[in-house]
C-alpha positions in Angstrom: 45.4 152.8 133.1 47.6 155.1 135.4 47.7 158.7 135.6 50.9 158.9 133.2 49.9 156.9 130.6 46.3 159.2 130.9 49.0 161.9 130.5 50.8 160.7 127.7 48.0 160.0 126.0 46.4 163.3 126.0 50.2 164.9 124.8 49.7 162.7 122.2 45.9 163.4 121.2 47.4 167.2 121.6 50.4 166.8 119.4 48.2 164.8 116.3 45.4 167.4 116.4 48.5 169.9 115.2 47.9 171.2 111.3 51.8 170.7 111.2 53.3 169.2 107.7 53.5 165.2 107.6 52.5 162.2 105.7 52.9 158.6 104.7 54.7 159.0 101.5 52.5 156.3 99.2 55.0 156.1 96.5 55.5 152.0 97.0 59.3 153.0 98.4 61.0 152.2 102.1 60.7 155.2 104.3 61.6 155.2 107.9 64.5 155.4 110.3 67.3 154.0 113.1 67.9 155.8 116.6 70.9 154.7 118.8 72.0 156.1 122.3 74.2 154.6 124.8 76.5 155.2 128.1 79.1 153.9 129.6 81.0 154.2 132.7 83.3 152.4 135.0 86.1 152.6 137.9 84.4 152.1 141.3 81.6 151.0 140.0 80.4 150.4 136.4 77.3 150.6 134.3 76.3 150.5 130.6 73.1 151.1 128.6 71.9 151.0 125.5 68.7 151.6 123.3 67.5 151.7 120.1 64.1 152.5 118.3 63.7 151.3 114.6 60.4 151.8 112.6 59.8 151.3 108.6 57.3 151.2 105.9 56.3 151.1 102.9 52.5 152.8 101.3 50.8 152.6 98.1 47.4 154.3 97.3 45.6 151.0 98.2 47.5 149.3 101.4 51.0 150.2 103.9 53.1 147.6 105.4 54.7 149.0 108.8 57.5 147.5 111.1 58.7 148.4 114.6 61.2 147.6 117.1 62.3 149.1 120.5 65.4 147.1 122.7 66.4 148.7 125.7 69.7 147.2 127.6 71.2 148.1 130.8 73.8 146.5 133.6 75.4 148.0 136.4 78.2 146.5 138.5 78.2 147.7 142.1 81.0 146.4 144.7 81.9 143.2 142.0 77.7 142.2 141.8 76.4 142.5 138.2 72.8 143.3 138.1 70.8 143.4 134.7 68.5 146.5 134.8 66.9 146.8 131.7 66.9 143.9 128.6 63.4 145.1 126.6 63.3 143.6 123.1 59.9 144.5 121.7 59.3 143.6 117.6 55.7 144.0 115.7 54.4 144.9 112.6 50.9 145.8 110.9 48.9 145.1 107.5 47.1 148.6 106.5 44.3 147.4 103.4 42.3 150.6 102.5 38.6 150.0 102.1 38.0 153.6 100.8 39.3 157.0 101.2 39.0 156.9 105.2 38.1 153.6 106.3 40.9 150.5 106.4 41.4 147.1 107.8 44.6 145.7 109.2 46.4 142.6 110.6 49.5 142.9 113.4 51.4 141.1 115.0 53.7 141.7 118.2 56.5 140.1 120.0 57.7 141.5 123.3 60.3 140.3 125.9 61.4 142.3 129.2 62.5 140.1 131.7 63.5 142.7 134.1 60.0 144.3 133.7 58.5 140.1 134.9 58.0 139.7 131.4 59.5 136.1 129.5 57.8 136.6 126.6 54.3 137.9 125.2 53.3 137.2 121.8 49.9 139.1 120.1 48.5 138.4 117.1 45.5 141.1 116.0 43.1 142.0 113.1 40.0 144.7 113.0 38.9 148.5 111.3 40.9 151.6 111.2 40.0 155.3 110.4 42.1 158.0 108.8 40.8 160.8 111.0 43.3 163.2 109.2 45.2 162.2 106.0 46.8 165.2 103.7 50.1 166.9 103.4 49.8 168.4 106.9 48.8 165.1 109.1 48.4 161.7 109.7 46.2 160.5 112.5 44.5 157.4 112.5 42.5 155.0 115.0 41.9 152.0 115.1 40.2 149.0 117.1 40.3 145.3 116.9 40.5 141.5 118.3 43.0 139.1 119.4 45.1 136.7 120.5 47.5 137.2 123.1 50.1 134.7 124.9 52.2 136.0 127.9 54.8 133.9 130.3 55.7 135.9 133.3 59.1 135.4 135.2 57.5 134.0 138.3 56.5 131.1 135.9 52.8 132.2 135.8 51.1 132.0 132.6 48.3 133.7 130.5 46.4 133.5 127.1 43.0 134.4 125.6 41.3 137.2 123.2 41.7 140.5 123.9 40.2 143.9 122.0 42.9 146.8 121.5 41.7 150.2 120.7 44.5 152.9 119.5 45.4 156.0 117.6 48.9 156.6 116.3 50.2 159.8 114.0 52.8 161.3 112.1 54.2 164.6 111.5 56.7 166.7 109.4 57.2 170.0 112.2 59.6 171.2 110.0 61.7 170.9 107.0 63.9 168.6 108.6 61.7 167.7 112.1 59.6 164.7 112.1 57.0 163.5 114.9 56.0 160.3 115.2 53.8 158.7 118.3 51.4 155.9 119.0 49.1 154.6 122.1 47.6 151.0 122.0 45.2 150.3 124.9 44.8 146.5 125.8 41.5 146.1 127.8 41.3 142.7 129.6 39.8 140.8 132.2 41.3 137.5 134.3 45.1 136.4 134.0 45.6 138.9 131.2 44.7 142.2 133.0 45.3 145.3 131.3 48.1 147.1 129.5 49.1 150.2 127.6 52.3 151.0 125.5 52.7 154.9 124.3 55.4 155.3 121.9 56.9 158.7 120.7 59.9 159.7 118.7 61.0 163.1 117.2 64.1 163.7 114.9 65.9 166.6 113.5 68.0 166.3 110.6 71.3 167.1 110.8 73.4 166.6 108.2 72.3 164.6 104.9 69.7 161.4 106.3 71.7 161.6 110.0 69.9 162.6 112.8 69.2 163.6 116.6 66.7 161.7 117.9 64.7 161.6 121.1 62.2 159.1 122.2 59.4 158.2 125.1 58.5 154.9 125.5 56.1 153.9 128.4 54.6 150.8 129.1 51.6 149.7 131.5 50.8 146.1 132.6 48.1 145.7 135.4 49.2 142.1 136.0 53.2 141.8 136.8 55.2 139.4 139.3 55.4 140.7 143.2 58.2 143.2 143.5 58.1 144.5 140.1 56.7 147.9 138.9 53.3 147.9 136.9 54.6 151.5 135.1 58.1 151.0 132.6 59.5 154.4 130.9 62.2 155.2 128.8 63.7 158.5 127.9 66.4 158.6 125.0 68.6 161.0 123.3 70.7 159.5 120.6 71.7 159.6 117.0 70.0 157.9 114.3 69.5 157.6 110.4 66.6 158.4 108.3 65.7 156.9 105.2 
């Protein structure tokens, strides 16, 4: 793993071990939230971007069901030549069963495509223990480690498939009355035509005004094995608007 996601993952270790005020609601209801930024420009030259950052769930006293999604667009025209820079679509989910007050199982799955990144398409399909290392008003942290199944198809038409063991830690915060911190690193260990990777994900929101937000977000992503000519290291900073339910 490179020296930033060795960064972001110690900002992140920092930022759980916080006694700030945040939990999992487990009253059986929807709880999450929506994030949009964008820009736009043109006359000589034009560009536009857009990204969003989407997560949900839902807990009870004996299981959670969470969803995720990140997209990430971007195209510049320079002197009449259109060039796609960014077109990340990354969708997953996870199964939480509680085996007692701090151990759990869980069952994910992940879809991921980022073409400009030498990505087609990666599918990952996963399954193994959890531990609520902190779980009361103040924090959620948990980590967790498991086995699976991934599938990836590069752009230079190289392929890849086989098991691979994740270990990970992701927590939740409520900073404030109206500030909540979210954040999540998944380490993929693997050897061969899989290689390694790493996503860290981290997003903060303020209230605003009823459920409406300002949101910022961090998203980094690490892949050891990538097409010639393309960067190992992804990142992406936004500042946006977003809903929370």
């Amino acid at each position: 793993m490179p020296r930033l996601s060795l960064a972001l993952g110690a900002v992140a270790l920092s930022l759980a071990s916080q006694t700030t005020q945040a939990q999992d609601t487990p009253d059986g209801k929807w709880h999450g939230g929506l994030s949009v930024s964008g820009a736009f420009a043109s006359g000589n030259n034009s560009s536009r971007a857009l990204a969003a950052n989407a997560d949900a769930s839902v807990a009870t006293a004996e299981d959670k069901l969470s969803l995720y999604g990140i997209a990430n667009y971007g195209r510049n025209k320079v002197e009449g030549v259109d060039t796609t820079t960014a077109d990340l679509l990354r969708l997953g989910g996870r199964y939480d069963f509680n085996l007692g007050p701090q151990w759990f199982s869980f069952a994910g799955a992940e879809g991921e495509t980022n073409k400009a990144g030498g990505v087609r398409d990666r599918y990952n399909l996963n399954g193994g223990l959890g531990y609520h290392l902190i779980k009361d008003d103040a924090t959620n942290w948990d980590i967790f480690s498991g086995v699976g199944y991934t599938t990836t198809r590069l752009t230079d038409g190289s392929t890849a498939k086989g098991a691979q063991v994740l270990f990970g830690e992701e927590s939740s915060h409520k900073v404030s009355e109206t500030t909540t911190l979210k954040q999540r690193l998944v380490y993929y260990p693997g050897g061969g035509d899989l290689g390694n990777r790493a996503t860290f994900d981290a997003g903060l929101a303020t209230q605003i005004l009823g459920g409406w937000t300002l949101n910022v977000g961090l998203s980094s992503r690490y892949a050891s094995r990538v097409p010639i000519g393309t960067k190992k290291t992804d990142n992406l900073l936004t500042v946006g608007f977003g809903y929370k339910f």
